[in-house]
C-alpha positions in Angstrom: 86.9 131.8 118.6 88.5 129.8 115.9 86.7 130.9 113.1 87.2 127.8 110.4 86.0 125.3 113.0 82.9 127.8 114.2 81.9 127.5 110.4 82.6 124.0 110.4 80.1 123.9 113.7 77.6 125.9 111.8 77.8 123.6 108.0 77.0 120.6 110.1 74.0 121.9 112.1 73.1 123.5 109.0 73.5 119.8 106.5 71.8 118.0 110.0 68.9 120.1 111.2 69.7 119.3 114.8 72.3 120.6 117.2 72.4 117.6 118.8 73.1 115.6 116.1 75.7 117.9 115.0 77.4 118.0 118.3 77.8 113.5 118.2 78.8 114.1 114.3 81.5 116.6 115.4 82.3 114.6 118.9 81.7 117.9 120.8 79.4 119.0 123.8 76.3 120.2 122.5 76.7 123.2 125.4 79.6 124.0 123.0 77.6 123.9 119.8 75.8 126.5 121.4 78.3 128.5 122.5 79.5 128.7 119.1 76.3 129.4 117.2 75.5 131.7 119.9 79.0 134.2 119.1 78.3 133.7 115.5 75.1 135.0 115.4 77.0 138.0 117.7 79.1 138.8 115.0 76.7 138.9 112.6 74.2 140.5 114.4 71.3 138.3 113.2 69.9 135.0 113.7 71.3 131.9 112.0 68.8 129.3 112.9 64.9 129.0 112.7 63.2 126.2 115.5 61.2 123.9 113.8 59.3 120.9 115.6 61.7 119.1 114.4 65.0 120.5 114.4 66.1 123.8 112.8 66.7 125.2 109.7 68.4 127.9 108.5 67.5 132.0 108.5 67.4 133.6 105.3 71.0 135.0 106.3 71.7 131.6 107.6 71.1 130.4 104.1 73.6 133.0 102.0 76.3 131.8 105.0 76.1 128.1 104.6 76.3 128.7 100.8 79.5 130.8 101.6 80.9 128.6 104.6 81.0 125.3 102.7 83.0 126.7 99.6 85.7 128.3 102.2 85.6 125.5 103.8 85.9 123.4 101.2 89.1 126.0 99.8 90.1 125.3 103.4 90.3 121.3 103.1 91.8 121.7 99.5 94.5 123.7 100.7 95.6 121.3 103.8 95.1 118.2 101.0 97.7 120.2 98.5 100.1 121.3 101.4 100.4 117.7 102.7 101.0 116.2 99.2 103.3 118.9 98.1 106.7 116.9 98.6 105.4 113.4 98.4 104.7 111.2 95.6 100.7 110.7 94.9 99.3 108.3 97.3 95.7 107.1 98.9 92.6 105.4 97.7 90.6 106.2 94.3 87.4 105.6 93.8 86.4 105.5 90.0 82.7 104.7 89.5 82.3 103.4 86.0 79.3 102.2 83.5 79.3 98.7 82.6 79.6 99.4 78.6 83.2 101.1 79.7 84.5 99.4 82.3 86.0 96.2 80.8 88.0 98.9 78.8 89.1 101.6 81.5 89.5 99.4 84.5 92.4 97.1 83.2 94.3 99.8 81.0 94.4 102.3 84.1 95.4 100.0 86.6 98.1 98.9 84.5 99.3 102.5 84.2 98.6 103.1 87.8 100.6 100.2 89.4 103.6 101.1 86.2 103.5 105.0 87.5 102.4 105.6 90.1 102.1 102.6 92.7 101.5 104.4 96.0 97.9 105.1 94.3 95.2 102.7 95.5 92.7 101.8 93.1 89.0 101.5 93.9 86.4 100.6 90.8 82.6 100.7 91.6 80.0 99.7 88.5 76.2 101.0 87.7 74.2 102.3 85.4 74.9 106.6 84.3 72.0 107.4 87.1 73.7 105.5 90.2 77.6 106.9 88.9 75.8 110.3 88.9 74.4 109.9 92.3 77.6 108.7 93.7 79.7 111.4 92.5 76.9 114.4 93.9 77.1 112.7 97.3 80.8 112.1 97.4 80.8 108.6 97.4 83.3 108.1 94.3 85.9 110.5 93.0 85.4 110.2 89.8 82.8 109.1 87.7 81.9 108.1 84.0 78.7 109.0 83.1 76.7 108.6 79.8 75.0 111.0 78.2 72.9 111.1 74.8 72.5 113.2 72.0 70.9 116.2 72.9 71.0 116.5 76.1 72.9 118.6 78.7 76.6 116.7 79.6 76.8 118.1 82.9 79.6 120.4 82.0 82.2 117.9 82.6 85.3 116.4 80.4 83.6 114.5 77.0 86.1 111.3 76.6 85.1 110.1 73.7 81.7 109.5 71.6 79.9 106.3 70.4 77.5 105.9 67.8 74.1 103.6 68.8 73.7 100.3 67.5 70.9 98.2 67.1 71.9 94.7 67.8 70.6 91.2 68.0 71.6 87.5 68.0 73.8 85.5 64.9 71.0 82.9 65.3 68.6 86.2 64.6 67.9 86.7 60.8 70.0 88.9 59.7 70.3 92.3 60.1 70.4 95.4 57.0 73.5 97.1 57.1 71.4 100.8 58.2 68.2 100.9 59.5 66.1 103.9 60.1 63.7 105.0 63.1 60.7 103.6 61.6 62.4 100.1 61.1 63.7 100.4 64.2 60.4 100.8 65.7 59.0 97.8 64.5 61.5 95.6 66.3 60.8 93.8 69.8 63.3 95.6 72.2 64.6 94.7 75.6 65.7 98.3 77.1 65.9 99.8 80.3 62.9 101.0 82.5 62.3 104.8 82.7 63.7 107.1 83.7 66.6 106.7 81.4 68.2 108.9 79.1 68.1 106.1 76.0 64.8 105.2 76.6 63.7 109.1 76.7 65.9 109.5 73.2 64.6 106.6 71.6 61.1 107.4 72.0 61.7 111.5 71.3 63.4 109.5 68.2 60.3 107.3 67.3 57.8 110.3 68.3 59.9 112.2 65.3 58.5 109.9 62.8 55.4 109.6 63.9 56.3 105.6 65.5 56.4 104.4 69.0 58.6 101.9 70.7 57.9 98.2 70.6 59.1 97.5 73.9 58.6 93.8 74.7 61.0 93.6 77.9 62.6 95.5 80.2 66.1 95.3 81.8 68.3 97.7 83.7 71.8 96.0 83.6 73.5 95.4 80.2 74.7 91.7 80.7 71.4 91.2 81.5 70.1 92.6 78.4 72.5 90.9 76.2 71.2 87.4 77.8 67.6 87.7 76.6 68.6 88.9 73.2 70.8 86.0 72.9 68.0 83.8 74.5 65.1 85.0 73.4 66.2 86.4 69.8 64.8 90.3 70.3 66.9 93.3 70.0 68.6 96.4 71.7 69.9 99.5 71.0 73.5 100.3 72.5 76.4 102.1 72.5 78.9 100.4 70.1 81.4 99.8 72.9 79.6 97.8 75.0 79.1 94.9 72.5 82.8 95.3 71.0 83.7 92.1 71.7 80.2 89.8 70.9 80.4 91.8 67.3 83.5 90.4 66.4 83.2 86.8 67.9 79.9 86.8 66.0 77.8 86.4 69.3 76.0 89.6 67.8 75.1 91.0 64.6 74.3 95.1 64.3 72.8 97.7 62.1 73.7 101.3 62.4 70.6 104.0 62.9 70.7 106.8 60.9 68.1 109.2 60.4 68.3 110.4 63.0 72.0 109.2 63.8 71.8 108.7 67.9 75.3 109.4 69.5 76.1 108.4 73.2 78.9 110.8 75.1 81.1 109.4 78.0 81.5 112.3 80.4 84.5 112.4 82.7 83.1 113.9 86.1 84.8 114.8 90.2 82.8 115.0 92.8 82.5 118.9 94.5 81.4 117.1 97.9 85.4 116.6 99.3 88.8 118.4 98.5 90.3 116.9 95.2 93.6 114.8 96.3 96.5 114.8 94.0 96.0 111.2 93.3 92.6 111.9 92.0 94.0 114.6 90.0 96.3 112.4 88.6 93.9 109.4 88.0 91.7 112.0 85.9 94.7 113.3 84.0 95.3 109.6 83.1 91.9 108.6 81.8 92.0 112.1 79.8 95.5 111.5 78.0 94.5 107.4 77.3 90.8 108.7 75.7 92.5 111.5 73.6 95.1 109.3 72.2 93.1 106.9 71.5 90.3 109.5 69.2 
């Protein structure tokens, strides 16, 4: 029995519930699926699999070999990736999820580099909020991904690119904003934010709780652009990163204050997805966006 494809039988049932359904994923036989689970469970000399009504699951001893079986098998993948790429320049599609606030930035800059360096790389740039890059990266969708994080909390154990201090910002027709303002000023002005859950939101209002304040939230919006619209619109106020509003700041579109007490930081993490073997174009894509944020600090 080939062993790395019996395992690959097993991951699938196991990620699946369903022989069946592992047997069309795999475009096998599902007599073979059986056969398969059948002289595993031989070797091991214990049940894999528990019958449910719908499906199966796996045994206690099923569970400590699916945990095992996907990391050889992702080693396995990983291997074959490396092997094929050893003697060829870095090639293939990249898929870099990215937040709004950082993509007009990133994007450009990188693809520059790419297409000067390395031009057998494919470029592929997907844009949402920290939550949805998160999500894509657990479930493989994107190869790398930005993420924000805020002061605070955990960064997910991945590369910190740079930091960037919160601003709170609203339109040149606005009156005018103080130079600094502090939490309890802050508190008292009309916001447009995003919904919770959201890691702002949940500092901001830690933030206000602090000095014994709450939020004046008066609108909410998930997307940036569209927050920046109302503000301009409707003259209320936000609190972002400074580099998303970069550019309205110095056309005058936008006038800001810096917080302090507290100060509120936001972190751009650099993250790679565990869910497929790393290619050496997405190495090198991630090598990139490291060198270009830590020559730029």
């Amino acid at each position: 029995m080939d062993d790395l494809r019996a395992l690959r039988v097993f991951s699938e049932i196991c990620r699946l519930g369903s022989f069946s359904k592992a047997a069309v994923a795999l475009g096998m036989a599902q007599p073979s699926i059986s056969r398969i689970v059948r002289e595993l469970e031989e070797n091991v000399g214990s049940p894999l699999f528990l019958r449910t009504g719908r499906g199966v699951v796996p045994s206690e001893v099923g569970e400590v070999a699916f945990e095992r079986a996907e990391r050889l098998l992702l080693e396995a993948d990983q291997m074959m990736v490396d092997l094929r790429n050893a003697s060829d320049n870095p090639s293939g599609k990249v898929i870099v999820g990215l937040l709004p606030s950082v993509a007009q930035h990133v994007a450009a800059d990188l693809t520059k580099h790419v297409a000067n360096h390395a031009p057998e790389i494919f470029l592929s740039f997907r844009v949402g909020s920290s939550d949805q890059v998160d999500r894509w990266v657990s479930e493989g969708r994107v190869d790398i991904g930005l993420l924000g994080f805020y002061k605070g909390s955990d960064e997910g154990g991945g590369t910190v690119l740079f930091r960037s201090e919160l601003l709170l910002i609203g339109s040149a027709r606005h009156r005018c904003l103080p130079e600094v303002v502090n939490m309890q000023q802050l508190s008292e002005c009309p916001l447009v934010i995003a919904p919770e859950p959201n890691g702002l939101r949940l500092l901001l209002r830690d933030a206000a709780r602090s000095v014994g304040s709450t939020l004046n939230v008066v609108v909410e919006a998930e997307a940036i652009e569209l927050q920046k619209t109302i503000i301009q619109e409707c003259l209320y106020f936000s609190v972002v990163a400074r580099t998303a509003v970069e550019d309205e700041l110095r056309s005058g579109i936008f006038h800001s204050a810096r917080i302090e007490s507290p100060q509120l930081l936001r972190s751009v993490v650099l993250t790679t997805t565990q869910q497929r073997p790393t290619s050496r174009a997405a190495r090198l894509v991630t090598d990139i966006l490291i060198e270009k944020f830590r020559r730029s600090r």
